[in-house]
PDB file of N, CA, C and O in Angstrom:
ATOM      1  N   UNK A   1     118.661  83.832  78.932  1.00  0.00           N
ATOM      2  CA  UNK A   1     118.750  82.488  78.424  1.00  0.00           C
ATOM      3  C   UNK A   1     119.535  81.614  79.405  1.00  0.00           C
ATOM      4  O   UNK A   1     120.170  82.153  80.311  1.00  0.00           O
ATOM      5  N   UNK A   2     119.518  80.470  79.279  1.00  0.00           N
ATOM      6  CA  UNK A   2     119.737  79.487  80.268  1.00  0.00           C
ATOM      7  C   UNK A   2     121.018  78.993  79.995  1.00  0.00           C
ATOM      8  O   UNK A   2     120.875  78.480  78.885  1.00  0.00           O
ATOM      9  N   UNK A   3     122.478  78.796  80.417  1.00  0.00           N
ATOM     10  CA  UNK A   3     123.456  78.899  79.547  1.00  0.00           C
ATOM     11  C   UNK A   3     123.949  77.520  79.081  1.00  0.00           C
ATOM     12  O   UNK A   3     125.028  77.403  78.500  1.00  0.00           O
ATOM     13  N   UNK A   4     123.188  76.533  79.330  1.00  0.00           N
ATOM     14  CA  UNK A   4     122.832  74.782  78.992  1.00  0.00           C
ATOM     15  C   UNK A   4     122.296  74.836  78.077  1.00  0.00           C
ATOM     16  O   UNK A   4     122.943  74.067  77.365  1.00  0.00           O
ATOM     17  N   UNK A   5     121.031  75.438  77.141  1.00  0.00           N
ATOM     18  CA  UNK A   5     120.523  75.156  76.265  1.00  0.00           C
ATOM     19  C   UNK A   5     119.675  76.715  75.811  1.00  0.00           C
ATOM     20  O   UNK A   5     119.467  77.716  76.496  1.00  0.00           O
ATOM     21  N   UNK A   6     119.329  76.416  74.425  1.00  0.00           N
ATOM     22  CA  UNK A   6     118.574  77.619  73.935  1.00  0.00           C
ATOM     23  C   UNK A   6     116.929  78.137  74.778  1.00  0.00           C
ATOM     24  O   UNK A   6     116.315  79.201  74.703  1.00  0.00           O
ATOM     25  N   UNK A   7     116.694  77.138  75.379  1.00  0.00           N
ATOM     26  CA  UNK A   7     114.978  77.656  76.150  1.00  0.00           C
ATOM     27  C   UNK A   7     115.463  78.871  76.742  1.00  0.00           C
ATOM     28  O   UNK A   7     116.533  79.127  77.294  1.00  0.00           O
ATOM     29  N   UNK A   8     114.268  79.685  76.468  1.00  0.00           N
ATOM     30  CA  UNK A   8     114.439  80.586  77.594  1.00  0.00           C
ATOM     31  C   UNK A   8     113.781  80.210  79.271  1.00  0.00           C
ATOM     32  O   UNK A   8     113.076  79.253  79.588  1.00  0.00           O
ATOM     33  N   UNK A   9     114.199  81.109  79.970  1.00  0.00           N
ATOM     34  CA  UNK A   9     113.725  81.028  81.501  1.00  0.00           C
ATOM     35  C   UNK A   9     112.987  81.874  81.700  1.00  0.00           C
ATOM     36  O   UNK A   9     113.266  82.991  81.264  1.00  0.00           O
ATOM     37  N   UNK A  10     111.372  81.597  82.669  1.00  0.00           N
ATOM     38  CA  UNK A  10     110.626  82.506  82.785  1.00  0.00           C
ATOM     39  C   UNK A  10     110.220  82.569  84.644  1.00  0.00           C
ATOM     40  O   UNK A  10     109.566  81.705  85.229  1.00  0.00           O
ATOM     41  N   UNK A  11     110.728  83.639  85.191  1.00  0.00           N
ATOM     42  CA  UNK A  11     110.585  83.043  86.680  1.00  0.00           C
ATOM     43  C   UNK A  11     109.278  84.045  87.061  1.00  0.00           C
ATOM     44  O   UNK A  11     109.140  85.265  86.965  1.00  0.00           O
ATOM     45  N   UNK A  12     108.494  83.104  87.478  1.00  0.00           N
ATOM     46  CA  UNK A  12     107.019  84.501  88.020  1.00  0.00           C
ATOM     47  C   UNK A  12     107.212  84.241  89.625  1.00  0.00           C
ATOM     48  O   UNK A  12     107.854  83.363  90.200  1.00  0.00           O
ATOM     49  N   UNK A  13     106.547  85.154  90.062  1.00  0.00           N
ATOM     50  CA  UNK A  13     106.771  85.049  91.642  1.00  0.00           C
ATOM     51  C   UNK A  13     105.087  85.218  92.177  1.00  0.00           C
ATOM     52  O   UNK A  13     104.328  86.077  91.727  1.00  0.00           O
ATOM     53  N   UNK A  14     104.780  84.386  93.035  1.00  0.00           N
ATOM     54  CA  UNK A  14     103.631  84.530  93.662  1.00  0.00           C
ATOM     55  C   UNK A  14     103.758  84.187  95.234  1.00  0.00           C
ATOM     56  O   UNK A  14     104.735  83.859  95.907  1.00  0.00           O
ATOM     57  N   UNK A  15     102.356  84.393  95.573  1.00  0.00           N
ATOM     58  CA  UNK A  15     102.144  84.419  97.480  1.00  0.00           C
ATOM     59  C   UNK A  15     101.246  83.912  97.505  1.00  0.00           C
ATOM     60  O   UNK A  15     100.572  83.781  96.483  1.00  0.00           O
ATOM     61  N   UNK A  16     100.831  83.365  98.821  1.00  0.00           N
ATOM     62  CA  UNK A  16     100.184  83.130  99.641  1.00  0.00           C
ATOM     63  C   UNK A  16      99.233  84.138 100.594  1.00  0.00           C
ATOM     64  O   UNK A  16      99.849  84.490 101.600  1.00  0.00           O
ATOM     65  N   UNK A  17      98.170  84.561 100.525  1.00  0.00           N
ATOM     66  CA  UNK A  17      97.612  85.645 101.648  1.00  0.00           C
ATOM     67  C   UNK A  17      97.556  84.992 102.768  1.00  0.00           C
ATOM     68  O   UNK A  17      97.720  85.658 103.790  1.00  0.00           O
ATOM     69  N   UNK A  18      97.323  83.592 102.890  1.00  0.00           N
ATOM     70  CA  UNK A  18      97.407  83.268 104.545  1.00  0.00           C
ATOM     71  C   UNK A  18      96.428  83.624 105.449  1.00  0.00           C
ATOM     72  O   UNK A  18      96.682  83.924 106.616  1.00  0.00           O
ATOM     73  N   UNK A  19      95.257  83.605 104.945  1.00  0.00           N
ATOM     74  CA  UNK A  19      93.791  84.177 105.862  1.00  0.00           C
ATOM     75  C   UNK A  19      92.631  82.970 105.653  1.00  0.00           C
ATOM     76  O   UNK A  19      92.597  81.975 104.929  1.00  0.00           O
ATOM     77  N   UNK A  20      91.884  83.427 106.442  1.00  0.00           N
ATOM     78  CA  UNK A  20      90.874  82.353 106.386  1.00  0.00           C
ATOM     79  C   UNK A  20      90.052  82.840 105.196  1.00  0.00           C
ATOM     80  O   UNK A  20      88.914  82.475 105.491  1.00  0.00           O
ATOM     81  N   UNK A  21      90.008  83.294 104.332  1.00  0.00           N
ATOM     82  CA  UNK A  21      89.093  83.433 103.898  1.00  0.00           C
ATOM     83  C   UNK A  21      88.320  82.618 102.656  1.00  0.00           C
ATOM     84  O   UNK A  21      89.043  82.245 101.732  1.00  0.00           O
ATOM     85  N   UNK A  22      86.933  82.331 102.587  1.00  0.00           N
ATOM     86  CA  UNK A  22      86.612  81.068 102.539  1.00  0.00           C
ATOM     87  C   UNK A  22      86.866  80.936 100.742  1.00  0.00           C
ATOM     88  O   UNK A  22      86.598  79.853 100.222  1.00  0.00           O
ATOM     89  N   UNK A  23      87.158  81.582 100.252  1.00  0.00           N
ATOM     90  CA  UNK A  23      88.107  81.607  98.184  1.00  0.00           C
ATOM     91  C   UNK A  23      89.217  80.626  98.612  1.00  0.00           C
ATOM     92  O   UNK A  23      89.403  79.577  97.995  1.00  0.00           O
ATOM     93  N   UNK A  24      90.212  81.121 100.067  1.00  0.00           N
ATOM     94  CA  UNK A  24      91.168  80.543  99.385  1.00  0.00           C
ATOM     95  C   UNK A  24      90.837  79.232 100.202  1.00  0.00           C
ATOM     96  O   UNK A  24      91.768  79.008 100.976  1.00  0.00           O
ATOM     97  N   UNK A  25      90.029  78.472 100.281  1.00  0.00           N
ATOM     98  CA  UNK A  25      90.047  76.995 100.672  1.00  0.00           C
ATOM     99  C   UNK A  25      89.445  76.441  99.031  1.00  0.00           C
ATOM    100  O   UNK A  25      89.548  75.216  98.983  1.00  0.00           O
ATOM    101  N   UNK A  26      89.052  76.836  98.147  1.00  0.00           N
ATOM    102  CA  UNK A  26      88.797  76.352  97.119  1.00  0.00           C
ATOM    103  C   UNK A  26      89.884  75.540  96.164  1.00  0.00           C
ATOM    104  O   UNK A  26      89.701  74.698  95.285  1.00  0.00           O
ATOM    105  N   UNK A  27      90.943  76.067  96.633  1.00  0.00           N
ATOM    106  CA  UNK A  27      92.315  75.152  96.026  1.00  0.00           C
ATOM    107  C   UNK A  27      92.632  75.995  94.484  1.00  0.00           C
ATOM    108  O   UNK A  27      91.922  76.721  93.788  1.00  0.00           O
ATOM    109  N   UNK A  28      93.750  75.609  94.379  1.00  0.00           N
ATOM    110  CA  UNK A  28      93.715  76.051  92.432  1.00  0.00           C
ATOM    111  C   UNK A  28      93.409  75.758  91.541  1.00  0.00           C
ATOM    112  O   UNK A  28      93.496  74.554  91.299  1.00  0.00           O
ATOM    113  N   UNK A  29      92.796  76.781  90.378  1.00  0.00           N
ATOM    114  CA  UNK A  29      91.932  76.391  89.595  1.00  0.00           C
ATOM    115  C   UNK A  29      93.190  76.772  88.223  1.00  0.00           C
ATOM    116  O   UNK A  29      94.246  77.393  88.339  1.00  0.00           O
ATOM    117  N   UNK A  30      92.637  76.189  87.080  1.00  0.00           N
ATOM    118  CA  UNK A  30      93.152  76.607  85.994  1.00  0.00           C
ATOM    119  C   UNK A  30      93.041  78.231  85.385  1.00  0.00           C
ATOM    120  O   UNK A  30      92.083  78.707  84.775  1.00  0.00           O
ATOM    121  N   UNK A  31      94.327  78.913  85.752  1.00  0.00           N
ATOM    122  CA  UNK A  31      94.265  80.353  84.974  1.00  0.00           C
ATOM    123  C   UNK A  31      95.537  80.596  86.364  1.00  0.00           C
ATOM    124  O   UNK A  31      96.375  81.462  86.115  1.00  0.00           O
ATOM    125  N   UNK A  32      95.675  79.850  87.787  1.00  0.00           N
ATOM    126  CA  UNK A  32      96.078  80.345  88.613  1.00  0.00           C
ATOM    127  C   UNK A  32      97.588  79.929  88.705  1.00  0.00           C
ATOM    128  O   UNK A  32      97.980  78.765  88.796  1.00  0.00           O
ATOM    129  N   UNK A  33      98.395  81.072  88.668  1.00  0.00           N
ATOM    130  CA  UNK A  33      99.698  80.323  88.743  1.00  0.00           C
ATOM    131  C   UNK A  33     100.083  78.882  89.522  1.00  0.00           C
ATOM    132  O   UNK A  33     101.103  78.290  89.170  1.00  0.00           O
ATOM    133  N   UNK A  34      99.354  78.415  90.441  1.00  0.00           N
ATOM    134  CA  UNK A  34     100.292  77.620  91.114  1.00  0.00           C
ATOM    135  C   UNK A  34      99.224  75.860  90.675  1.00  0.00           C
ATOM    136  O   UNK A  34      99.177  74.848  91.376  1.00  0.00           O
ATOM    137  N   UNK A  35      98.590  76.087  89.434  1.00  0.00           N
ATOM    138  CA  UNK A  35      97.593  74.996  89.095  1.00  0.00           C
ATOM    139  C   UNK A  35      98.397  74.498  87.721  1.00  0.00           C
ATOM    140  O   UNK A  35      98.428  75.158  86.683  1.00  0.00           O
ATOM    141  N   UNK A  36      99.084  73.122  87.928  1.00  0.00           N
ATOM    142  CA  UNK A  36      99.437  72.868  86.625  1.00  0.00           C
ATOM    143  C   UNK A  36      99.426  72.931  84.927  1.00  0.00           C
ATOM    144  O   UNK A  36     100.281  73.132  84.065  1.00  0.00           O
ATOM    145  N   UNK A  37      97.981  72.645  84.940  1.00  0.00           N
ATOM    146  CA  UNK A  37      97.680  73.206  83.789  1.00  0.00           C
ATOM    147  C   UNK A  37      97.731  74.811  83.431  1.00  0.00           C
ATOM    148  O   UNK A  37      97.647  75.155  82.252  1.00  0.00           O
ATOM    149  N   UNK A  38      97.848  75.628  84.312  1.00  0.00           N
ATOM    150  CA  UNK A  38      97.849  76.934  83.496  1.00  0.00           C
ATOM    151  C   UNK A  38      98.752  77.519  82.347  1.00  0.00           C
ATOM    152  O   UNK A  38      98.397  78.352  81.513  1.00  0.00           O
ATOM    153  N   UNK A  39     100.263  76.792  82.490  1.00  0.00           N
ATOM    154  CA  UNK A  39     101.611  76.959  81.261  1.00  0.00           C
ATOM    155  C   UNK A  39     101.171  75.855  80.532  1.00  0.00           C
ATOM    156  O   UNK A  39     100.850  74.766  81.010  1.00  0.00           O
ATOM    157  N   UNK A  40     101.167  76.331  78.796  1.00  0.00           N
ATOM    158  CA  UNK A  40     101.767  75.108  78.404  1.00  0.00           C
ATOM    159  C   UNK A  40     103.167  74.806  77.871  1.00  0.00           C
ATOM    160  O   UNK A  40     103.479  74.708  76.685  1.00  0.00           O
ATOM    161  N   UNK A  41     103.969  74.675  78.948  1.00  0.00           N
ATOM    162  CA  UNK A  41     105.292  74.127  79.196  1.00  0.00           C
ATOM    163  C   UNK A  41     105.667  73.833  80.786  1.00  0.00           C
ATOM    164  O   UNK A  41     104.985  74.157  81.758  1.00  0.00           O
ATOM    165  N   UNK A  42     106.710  73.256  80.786  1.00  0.00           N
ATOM    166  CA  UNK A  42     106.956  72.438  82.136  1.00  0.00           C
ATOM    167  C   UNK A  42     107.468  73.485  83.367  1.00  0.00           C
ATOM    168  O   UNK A  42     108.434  74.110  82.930  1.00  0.00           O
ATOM    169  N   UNK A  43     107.212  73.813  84.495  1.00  0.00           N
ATOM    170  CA  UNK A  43     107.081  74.460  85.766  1.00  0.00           C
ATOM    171  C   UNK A  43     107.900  73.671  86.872  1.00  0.00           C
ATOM    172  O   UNK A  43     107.639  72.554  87.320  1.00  0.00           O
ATOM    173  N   UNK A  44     108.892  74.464  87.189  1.00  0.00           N
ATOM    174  CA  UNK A  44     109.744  74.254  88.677  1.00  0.00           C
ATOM    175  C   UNK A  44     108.925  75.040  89.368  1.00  0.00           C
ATOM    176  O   UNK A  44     108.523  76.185  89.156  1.00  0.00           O
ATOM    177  N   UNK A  45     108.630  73.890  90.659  1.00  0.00           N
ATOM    178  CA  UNK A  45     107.914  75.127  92.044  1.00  0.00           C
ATOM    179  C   UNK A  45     108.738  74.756  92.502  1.00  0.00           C
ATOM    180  O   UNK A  45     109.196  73.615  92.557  1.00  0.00           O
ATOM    181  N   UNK A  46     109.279  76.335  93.192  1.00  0.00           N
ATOM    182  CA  UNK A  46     110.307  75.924  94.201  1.00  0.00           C
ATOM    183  C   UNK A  46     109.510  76.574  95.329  1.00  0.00           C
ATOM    184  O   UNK A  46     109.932  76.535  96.485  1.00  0.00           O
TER     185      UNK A  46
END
């Protein structure tokens, strides 16, 4: 728990593969961590 308020904290960790390969020029889609809509609640990218 967050010691400011009752929310909890949820930290996921993701990557980057960094290749050409032609998926990842498609950008993010909804289901993918780093595409806004996938939480419904508010997201720090750090």
């Amino acid at each position: 728990m967050n010691n400011n308020t009752d929310t909890p904290i949820v930290k996921i960790l993701g990557w980057e593969a960094r290749n050409n390969n032609a998926l990842s020029q498609l950008g993010h889609i909804p289901g993918d961590i780093a595409h806004p809509s996938t939480f419904s609640f508010p997201v720090l990218y750090k």
